[in-house]
TIBA-196177 format. One record per atom (N, C-alpha, C, O): x, y, z; atom name; residue in one letter; residue number from 1. Coordinates in steps of 0.001 Angstrom, whole numbers, plus 500000, padded with zeros to 6 digits. Each point is the difference from the previous one (the first is absolute). Layout:
REM TIBA-196177
u_v_w_atom_res_n
X_Y_Z_CA_A_NUM;
...
END
This chain:
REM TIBA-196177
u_v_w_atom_res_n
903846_271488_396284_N_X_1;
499510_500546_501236_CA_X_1;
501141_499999_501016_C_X_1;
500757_499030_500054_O_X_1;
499370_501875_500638_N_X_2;
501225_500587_500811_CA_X_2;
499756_498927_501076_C_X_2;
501043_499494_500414_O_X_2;
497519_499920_500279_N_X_3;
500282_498967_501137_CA_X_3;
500327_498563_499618_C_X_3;
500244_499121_500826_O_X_3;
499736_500658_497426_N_X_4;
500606_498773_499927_CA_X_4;
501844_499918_500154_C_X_4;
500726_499286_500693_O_X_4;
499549_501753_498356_N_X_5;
501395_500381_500170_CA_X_5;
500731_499343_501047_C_X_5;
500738_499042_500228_O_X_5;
498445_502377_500521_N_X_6;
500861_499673_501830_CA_X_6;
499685_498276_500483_C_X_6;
501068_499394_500087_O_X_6;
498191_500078_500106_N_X_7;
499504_498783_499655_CA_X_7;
501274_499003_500127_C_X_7;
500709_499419_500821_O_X_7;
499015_500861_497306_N_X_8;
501281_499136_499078_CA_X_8;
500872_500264_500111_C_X_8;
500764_499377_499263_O_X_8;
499802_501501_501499_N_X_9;
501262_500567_499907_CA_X_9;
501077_500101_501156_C_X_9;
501218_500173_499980_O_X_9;
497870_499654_501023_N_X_10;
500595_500142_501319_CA_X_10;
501115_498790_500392_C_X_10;
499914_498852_499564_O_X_10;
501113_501613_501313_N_X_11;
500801_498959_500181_CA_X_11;
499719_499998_501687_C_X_11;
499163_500606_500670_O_X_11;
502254_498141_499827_N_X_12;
499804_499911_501318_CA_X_12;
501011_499029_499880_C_X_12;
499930_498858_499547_O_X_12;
501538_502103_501186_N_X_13;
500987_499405_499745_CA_X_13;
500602_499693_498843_C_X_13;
500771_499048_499881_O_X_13;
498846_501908_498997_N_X_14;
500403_499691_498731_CA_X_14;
498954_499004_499077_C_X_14;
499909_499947_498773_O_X_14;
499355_499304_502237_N_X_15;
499644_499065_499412_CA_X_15;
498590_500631_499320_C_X_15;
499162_500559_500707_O_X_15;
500707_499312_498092_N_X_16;
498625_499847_499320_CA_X_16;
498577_498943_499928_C_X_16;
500032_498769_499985_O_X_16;
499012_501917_499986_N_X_17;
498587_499079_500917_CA_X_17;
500149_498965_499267_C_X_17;
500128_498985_500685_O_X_17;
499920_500795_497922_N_X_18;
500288_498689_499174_CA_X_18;
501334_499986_499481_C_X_18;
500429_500980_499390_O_X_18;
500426_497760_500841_N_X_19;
499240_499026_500797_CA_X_19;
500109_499312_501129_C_X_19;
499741_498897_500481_O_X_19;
501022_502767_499941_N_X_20;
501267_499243_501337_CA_X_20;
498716_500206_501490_C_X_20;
499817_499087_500805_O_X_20;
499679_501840_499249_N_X_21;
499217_500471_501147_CA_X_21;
499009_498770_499686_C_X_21;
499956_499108_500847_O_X_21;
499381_500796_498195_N_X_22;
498597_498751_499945_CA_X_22;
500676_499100_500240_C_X_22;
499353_499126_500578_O_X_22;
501606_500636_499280_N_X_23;
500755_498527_499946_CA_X_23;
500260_500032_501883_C_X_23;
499609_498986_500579_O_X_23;
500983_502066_500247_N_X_24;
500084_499899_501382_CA_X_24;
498691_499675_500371_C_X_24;
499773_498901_500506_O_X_24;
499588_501687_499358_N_X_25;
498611_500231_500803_CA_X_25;
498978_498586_499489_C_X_25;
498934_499576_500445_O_X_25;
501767_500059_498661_N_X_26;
498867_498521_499751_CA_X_26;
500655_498600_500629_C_X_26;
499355_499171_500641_O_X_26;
502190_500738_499012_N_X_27;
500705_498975_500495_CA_X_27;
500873_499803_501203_C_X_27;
500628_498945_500100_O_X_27;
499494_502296_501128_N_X_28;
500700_499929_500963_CA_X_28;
499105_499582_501124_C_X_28;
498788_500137_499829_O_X_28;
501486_499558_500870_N_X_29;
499406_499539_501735_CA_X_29;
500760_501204_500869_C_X_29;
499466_500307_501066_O_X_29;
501628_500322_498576_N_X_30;
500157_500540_501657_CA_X_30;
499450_501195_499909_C_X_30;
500182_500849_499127_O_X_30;
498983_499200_502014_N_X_31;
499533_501094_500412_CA_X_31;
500681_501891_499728_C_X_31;
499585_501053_499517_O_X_31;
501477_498496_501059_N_X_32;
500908_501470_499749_CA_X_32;
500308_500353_499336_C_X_32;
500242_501205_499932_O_X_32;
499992_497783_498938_N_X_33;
500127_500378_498222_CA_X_33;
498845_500449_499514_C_X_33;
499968_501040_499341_O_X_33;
498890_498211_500929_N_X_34;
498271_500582_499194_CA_X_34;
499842_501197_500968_C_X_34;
499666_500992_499352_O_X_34;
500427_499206_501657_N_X_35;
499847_501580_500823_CA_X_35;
500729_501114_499312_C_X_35;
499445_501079_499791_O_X_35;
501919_498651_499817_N_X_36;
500631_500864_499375_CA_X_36;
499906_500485_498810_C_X_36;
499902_501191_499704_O_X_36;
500131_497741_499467_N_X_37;
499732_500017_498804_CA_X_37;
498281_500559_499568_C_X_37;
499823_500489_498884_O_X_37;
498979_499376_502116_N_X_38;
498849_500760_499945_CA_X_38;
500068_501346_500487_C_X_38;
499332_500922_499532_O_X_38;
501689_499206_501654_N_X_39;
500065_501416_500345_CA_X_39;
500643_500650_498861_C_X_39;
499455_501061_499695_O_X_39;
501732_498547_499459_N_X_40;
500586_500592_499278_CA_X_40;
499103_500575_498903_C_X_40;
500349_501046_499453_O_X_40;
498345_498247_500135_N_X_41;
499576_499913_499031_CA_X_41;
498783_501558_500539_C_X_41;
499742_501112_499539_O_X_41;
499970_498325_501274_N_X_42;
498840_501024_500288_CA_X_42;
501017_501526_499933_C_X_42;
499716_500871_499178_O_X_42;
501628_499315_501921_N_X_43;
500028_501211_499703_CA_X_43;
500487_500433_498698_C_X_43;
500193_501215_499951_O_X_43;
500067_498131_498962_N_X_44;
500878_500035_498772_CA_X_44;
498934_500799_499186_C_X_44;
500235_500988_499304_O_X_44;
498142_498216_500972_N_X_45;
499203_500296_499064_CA_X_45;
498554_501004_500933_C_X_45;
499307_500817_499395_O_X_45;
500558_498947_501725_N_X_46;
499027_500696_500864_CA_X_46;
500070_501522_499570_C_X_46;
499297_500678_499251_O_X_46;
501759_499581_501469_N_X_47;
499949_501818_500224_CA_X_47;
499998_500554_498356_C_X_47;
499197_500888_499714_O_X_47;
501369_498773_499626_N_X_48;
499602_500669_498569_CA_X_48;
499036_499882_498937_C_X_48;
500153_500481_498877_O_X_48;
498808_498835_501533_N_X_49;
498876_499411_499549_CA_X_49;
498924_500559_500858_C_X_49;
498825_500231_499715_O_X_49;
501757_499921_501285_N_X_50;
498641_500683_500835_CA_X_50;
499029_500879_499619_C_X_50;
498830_499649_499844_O_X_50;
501675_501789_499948_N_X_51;
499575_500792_499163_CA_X_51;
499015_499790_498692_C_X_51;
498853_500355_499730_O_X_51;
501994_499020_499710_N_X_52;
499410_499460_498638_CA_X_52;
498604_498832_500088_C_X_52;
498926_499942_499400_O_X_52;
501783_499134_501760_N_X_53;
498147_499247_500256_CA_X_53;
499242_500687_500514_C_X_53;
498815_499762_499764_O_X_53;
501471_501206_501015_N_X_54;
499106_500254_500483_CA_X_54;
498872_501164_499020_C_X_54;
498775_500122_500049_O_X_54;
501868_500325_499428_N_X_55;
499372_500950_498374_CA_X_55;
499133_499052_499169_C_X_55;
498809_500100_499709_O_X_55;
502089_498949_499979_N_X_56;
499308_498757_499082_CA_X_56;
498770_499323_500869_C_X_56;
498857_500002_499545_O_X_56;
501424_499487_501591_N_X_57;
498763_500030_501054_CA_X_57;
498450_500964_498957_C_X_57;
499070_499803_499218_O_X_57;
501730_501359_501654_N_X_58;
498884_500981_500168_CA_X_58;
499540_500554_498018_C_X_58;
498982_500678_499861_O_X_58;
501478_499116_499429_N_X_59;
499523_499815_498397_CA_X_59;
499202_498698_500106_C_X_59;
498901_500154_499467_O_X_59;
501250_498752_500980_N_X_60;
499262_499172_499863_CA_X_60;
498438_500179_500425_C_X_60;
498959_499958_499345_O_X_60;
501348_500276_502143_N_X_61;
498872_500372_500888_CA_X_61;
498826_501413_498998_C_X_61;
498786_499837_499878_O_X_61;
501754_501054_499717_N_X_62;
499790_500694_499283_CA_X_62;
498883_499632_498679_C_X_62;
498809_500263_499833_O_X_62;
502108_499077_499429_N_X_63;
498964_499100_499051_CA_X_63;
499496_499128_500147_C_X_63;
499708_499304_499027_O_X_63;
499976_500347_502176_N_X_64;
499135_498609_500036_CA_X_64;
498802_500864_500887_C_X_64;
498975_499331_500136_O_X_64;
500976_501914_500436_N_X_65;
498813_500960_500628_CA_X_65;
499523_500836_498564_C_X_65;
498790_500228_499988_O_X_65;
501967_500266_498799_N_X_66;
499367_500193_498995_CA_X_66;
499691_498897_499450_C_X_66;
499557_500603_499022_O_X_66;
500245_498169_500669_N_X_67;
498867_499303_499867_CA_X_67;
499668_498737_500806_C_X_67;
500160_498801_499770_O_X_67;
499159_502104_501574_N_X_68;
498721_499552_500335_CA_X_68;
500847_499039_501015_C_X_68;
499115_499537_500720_O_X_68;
502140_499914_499723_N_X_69;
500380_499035_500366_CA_X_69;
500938_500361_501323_C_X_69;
501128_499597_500283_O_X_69;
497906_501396_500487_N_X_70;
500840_500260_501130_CA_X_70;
499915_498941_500966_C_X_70;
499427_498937_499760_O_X_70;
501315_501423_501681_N_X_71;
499476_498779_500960_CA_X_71;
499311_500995_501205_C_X_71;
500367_501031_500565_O_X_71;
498877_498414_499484_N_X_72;
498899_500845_500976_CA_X_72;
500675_499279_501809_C_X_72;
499464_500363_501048_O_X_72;
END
């Protein structure tokens, strides 16, 4: 699936989500490093996924109103 890809694949600063990004974002304290390193992450993986969740969204929504399981 094309939104795991982008996902798994995205960098930020070179760095790859495992296991350098999980590793910032679980073991640092300073603030400006986890700001960055989350901003980096969101725009790395946000804007090109958008599209695509939002499709996958709306397939979901889709089959869960063909059976019977909309939200009123």
């Amino acid at each position: 699936m094309k939104l795991k890809k982008i996902y798994s694949t995205a960098k930020v600063g070179g760095l790859d989500l495992e296991p350098n990004l999980t590793r910032i974002l679980a073991e640092t304290r300073d603030p400006d490093m986890l700001l960055a390193t989350w901003w980096g992450w969101h725009e790395a993986t946000g804007p090109p996924m958008k599209d695509l969740y939002e499709e996958f969204i709306s397939l979901l929504n889709t089959g869960a109103t063909d059976n019977g399981n909309a939200w009123s």
